[in-house]
C-alpha positions as CSV (number, residue, x, y, z in Angstrom):
1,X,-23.8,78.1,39.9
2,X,-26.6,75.1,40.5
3,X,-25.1,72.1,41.3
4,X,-25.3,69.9,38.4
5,X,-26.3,66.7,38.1
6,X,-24.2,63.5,37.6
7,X,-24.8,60.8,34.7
8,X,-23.1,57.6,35.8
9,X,-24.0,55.7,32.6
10,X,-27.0,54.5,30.7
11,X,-28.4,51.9,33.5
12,X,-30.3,49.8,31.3
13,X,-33.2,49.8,28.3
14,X,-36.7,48.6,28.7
15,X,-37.9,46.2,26.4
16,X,-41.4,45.2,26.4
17,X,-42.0,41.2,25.9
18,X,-45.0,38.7,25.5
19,X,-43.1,36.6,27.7
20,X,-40.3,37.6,30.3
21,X,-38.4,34.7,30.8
22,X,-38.3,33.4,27.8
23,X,-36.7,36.3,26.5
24,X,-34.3,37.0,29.2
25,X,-33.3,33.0,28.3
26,X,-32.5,34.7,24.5
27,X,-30.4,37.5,26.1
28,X,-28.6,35.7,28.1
29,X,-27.5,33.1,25.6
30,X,-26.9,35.7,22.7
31,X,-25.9,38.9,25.2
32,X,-24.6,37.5,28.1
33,X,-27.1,39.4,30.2
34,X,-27.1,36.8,33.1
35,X,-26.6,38.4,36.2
36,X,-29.4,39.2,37.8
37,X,-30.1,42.4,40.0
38,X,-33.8,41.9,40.7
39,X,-37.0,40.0,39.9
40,X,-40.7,41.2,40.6
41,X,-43.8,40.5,40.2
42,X,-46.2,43.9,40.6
43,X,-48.4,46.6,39.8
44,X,-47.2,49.3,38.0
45,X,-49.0,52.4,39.5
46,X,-46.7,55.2,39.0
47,X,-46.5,55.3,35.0
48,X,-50.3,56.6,34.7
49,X,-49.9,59.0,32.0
50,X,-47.9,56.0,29.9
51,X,-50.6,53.5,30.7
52,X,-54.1,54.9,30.0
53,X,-54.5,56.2,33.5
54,X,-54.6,52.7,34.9
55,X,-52.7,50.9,37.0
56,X,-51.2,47.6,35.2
57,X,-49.7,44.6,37.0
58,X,-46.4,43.0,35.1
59,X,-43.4,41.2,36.0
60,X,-40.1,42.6,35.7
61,X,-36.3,41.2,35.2
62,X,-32.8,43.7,35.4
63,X,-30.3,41.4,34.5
64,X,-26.7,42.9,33.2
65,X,-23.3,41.4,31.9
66,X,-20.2,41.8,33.7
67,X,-18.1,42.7,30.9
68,X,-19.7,46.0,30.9
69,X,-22.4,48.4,29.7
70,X,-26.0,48.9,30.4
71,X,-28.7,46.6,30.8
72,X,-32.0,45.0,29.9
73,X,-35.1,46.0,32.0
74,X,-37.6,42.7,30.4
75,X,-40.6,44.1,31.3
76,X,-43.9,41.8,30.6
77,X,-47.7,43.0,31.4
78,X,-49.7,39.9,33.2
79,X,-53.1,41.9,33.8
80,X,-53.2,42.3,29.7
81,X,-52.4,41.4,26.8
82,X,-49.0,43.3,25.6
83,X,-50.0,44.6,22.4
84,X,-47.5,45.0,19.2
85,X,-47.2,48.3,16.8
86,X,-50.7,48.2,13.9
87,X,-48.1,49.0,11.1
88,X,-44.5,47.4,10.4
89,X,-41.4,49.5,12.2
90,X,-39.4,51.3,9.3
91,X,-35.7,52.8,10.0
92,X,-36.1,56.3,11.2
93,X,-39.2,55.9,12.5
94,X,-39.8,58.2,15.6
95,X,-38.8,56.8,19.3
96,X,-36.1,54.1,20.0
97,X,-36.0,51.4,17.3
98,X,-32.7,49.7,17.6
99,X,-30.7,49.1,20.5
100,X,-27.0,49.4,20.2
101,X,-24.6,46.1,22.2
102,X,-21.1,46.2,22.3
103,X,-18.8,43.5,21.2
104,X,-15.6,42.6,21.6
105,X,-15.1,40.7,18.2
106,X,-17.9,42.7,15.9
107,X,-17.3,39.5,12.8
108,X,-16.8,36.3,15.5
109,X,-19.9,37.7,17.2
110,X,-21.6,37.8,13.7
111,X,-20.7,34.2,13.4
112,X,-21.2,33.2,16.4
113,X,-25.1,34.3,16.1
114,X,-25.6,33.3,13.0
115,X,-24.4,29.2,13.9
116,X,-26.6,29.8,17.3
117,X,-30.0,30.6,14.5
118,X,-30.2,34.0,15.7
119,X,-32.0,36.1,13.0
120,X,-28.6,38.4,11.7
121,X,-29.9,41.1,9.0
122,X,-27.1,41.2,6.5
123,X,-23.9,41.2,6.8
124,X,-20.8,42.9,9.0
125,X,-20.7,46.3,7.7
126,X,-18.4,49.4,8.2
127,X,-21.0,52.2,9.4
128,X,-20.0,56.0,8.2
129,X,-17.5,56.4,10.8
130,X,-15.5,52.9,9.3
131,X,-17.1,50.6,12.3
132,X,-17.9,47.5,11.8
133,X,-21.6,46.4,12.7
134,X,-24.6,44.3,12.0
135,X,-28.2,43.9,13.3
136,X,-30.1,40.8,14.8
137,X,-33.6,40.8,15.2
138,X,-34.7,38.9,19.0
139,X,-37.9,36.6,19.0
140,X,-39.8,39.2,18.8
141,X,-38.6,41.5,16.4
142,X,-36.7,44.0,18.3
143,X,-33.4,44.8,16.3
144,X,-30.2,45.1,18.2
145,X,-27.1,46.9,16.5
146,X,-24.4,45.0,17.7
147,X,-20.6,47.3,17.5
148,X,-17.4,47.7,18.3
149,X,-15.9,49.2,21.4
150,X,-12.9,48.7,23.4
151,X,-14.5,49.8,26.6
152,X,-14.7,46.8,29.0
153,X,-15.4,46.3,32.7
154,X,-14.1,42.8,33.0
155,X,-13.4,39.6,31.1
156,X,-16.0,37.7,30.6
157,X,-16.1,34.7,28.4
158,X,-19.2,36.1,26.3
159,X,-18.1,38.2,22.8
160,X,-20.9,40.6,24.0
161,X,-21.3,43.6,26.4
162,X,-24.1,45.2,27.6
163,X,-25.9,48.6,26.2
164,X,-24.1,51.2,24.0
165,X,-26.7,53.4,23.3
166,X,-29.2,53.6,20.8
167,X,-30.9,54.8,17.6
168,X,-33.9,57.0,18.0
169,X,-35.9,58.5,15.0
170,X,-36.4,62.1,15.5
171,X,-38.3,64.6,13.4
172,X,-36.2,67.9,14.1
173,X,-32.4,67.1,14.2
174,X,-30.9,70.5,15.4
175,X,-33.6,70.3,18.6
176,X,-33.2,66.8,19.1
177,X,-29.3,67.7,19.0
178,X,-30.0,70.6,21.8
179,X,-31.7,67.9,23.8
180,X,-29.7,64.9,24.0
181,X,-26.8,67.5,24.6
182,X,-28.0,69.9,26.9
183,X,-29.7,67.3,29.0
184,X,-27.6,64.3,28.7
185,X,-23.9,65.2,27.7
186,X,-24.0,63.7,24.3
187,X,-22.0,66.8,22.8
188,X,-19.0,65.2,20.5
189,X,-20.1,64.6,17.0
190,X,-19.0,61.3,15.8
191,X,-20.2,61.4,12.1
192,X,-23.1,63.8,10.7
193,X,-23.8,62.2,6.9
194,X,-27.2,62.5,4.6
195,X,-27.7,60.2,1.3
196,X,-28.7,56.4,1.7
197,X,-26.0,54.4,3.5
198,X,-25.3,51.3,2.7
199,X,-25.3,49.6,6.2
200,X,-29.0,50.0,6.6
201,X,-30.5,48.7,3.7
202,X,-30.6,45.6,5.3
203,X,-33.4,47.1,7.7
204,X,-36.8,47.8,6.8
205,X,-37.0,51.0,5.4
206,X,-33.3,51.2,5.5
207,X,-33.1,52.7,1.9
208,X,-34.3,55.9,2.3
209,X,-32.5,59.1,2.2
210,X,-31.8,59.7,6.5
211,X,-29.6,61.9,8.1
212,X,-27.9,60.0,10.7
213,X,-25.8,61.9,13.4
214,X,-24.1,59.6,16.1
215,X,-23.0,61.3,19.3
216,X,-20.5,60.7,22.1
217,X,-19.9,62.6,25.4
218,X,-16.3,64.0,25.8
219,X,-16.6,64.1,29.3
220,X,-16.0,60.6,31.0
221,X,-19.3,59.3,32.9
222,X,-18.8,59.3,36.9
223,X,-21.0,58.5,40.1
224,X,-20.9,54.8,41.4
225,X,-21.2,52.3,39.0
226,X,-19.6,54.5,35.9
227,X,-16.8,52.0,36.0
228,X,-19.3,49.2,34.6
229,X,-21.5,51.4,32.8
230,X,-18.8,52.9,31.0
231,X,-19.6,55.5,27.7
232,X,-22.1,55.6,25.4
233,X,-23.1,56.5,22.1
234,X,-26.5,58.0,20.9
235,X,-27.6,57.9,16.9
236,X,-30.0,59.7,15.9
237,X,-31.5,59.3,12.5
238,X,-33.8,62.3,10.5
239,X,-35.3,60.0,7.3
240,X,-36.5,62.1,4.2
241,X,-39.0,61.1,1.7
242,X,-41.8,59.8,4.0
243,X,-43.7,60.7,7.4
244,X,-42.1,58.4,10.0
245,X,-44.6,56.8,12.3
246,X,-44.4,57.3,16.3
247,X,-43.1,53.8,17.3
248,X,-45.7,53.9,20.6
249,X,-48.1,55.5,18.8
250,X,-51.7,54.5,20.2
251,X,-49.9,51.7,23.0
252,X,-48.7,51.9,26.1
253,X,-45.4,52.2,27.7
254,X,-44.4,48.3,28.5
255,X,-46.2,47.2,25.3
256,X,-43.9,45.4,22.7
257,X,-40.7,47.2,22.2
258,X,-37.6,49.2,23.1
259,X,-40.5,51.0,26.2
260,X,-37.4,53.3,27.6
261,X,-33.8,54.6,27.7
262,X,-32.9,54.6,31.4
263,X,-30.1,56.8,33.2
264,X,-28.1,55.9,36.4
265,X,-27.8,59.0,38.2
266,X,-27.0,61.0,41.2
267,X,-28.6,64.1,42.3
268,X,-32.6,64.2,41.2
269,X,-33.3,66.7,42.1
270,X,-30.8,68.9,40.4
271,X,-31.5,66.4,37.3
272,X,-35.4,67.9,37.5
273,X,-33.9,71.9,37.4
274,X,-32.0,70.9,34.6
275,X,-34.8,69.5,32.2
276,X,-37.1,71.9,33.5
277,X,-35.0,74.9,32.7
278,X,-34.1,73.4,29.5
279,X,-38.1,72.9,28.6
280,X,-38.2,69.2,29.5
281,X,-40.1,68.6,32.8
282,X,-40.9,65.4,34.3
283,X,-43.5,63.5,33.5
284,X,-43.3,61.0,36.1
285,X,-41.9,61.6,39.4
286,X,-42.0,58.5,41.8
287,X,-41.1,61.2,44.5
288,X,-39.0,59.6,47.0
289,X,-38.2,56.1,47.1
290,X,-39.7,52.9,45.0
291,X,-39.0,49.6,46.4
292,X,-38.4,46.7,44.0
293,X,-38.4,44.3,46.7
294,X,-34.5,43.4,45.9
295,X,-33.8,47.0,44.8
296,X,-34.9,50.5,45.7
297,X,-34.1,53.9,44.3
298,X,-35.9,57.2,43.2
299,X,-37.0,57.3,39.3
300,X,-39.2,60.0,36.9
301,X,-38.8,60.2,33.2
302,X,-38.9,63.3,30.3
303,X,-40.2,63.0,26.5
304,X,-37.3,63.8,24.1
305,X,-38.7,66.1,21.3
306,X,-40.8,63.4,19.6
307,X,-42.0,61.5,23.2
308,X,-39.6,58.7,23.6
309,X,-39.1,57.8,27.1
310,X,-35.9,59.0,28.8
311,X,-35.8,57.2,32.7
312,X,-33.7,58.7,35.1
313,X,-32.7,56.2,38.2
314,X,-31.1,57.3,41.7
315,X,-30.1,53.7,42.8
316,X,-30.8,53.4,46.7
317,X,-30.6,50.1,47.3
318,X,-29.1,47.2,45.1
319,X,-28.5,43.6,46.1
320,X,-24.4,42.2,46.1
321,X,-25.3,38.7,47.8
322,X,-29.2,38.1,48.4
323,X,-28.2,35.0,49.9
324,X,-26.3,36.2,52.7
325,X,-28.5,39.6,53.2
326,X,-25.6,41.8,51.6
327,X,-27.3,44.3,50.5
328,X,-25.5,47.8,49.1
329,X,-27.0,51.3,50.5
330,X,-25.5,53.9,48.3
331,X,-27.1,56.3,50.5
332,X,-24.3,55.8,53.1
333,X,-21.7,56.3,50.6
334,X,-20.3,59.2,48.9
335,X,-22.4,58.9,45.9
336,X,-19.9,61.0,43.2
337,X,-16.9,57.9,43.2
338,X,-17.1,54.9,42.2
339,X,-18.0,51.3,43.8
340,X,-14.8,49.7,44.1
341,X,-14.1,47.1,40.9
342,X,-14.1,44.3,43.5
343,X,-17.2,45.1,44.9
344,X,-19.0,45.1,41.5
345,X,-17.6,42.1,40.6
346,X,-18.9,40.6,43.6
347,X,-22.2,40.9,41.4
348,X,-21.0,37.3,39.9
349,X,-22.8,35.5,42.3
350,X,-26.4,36.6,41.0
351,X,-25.4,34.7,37.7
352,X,-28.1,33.1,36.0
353,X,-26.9,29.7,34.7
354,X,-29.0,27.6,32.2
């Protein structure tokens, strides 16, 4: 049997903004995304096919939150202007439109953003499964779902984790099932329900008959930082009764937007056997190792059925204290367990503080 490949968790999601710290400023206070794993200013020369077949200079922020989850890759372009979507986003639209964050307290998180002037979209909801949930829009317009989980790395002050997953508009639901399953483990079926729900109709668009199927993997996530990363859920939404739009249609990956879902993973190369057996080769492949200048690793991406961006990262290199030159190599480290809790934690001193 080929050797397979291991998902350690969903690493982070890109999200393209005009302006890159002020909007890291907004996730920290609102999402507790304030520890910072690198900073860059640089040209991105790798993503040709995503960026008109030239290279692009843009400046770059990872920042997580401690209490678990993935996190935000706040990508902005500096060599042009980042350019928004020529129609207004609808619910079910095709690519990633809302980003899922966990939360400890799904209503006092409600609250809490709402007396903060965050722009909340209705109200605390039950979703079909009985969850509670709301959206929030950030300065920009991105919407965030923010739900329920019990799945924590630490004990952080903030109500918020970090990345749950997503909701991705998709065209064909039984191949886009195949995909996100065969490829990326998402094989338990949380809820599968048509009619018009409810909890959207505070979104735009939100009315319209959808199918909406959210997916969990049965098997727990391992590899180094799974402990952090922890599970992860995947929605995807068919809508009925209009054509849905391509969210990136006519722009470039890093313009305005949720620009990728990215993987933590070990074994690339078994990862690229697998999506190209399964019909999904890479379309990016930075080959060996990129160097971040405070993080290194080896990355490529696949289309899901309808193009959305799917990264997959093999972390090399990450920085523990920059100050002191501690620097982890998970090449010198059996790569299936996990980092010790301590030594993730140890991430605490990169905190961002306003």
């Amino acid at each position: 049997m080929a050797q397979q490949p291991i998902i350690c968790g969903i690493q982070q999601m890109g999200i393209g903004n005009p302006y890159v710290h002020e909007a890291w400023k907004w996730y920290r206070h609102h999402f507790g995304m304030d520890i910072k794993i690198f900073e860059e200013a640089a040209e991105a020369n790798l993503m040709l096919p995503y960026t008109g077949g030239q290279p692009h200079k843009r400046h770059a922020v990872l920042a997580i939150n401690l209490n678990g989850g993935g996190g935000f890759e706040i990508w902005q372009y500096t060599s042009r202007k980042p350019v928004a979507p020529a129609f207004d986003l609808q619910y079910g639209d095709l690519g990633i439109y809302i980003c899922k964050i966990k939360s400890k307290d799904v209503k006092r998180s409600y609250q809490q953003m709402k007396d903060a002037g965050a722009e909340v979209l209705g109200e605390v909801v039950p979703n079909p499964a009985g969850k509670p949930h709301f959206f929030v829009k950030d300065l920009y317009g991105n919407i965030f779902e923010v739900v329920a989980s019990d799945d924590w790395f630490t004990k952080q002050k903030h109500l918020s984790g970090g990345v749950y997953g997503a909701v991705i508009g998709v065209t064909d639901m039984q191949k886009s099932l195949q995909f996100y399953k065969d490829i990326l483990g998402y094989d338990t079926v949380l809820f599968d329900e048509t009619g018009v729900f409810e909890d959207t109709k505070a979104l735009p668009g939100g009315s319209h008959i959808s199918r909406r199927v959210l997916l969990s993997h049965s098997q727990p996530r391992t590899g180094p930082f799974s402990k952090m990363l922890g599970s992860s859920r995947i929605e995807l939404v068919q809508v009925q009764g209009r054509t849905p739009e391509k969210i990136f249609r006519d722009r470039y990956w890093g313009d305005l937007g949720f620009i990728h879902l990215c993987y933590d993973i070990v074994g690339m190369k078994a990862m690229e056997e697998l999506c190209t057996s399964k019909g999904y080769p890479f379309t990016v492949d930075s080959s060996n190792s990129f160097d971040m200048g405070e993080a290194a690793g080896h990355f490529s991406y696949i289309e899901d059925p309808d193009g959305a961006l799917i990264e997959f990262v093999e972390t090399h290199k990450i920085p523990i204290f920059k100050k002191i030159g501690w620097y982890l190599d998970l090449r010198k480290r059996d790569r299936t367990a996990s980092l010790p809790t301590w030594m993730l934690k140890a991430l605490s001193v990169n905190r961002q503080k306003d």
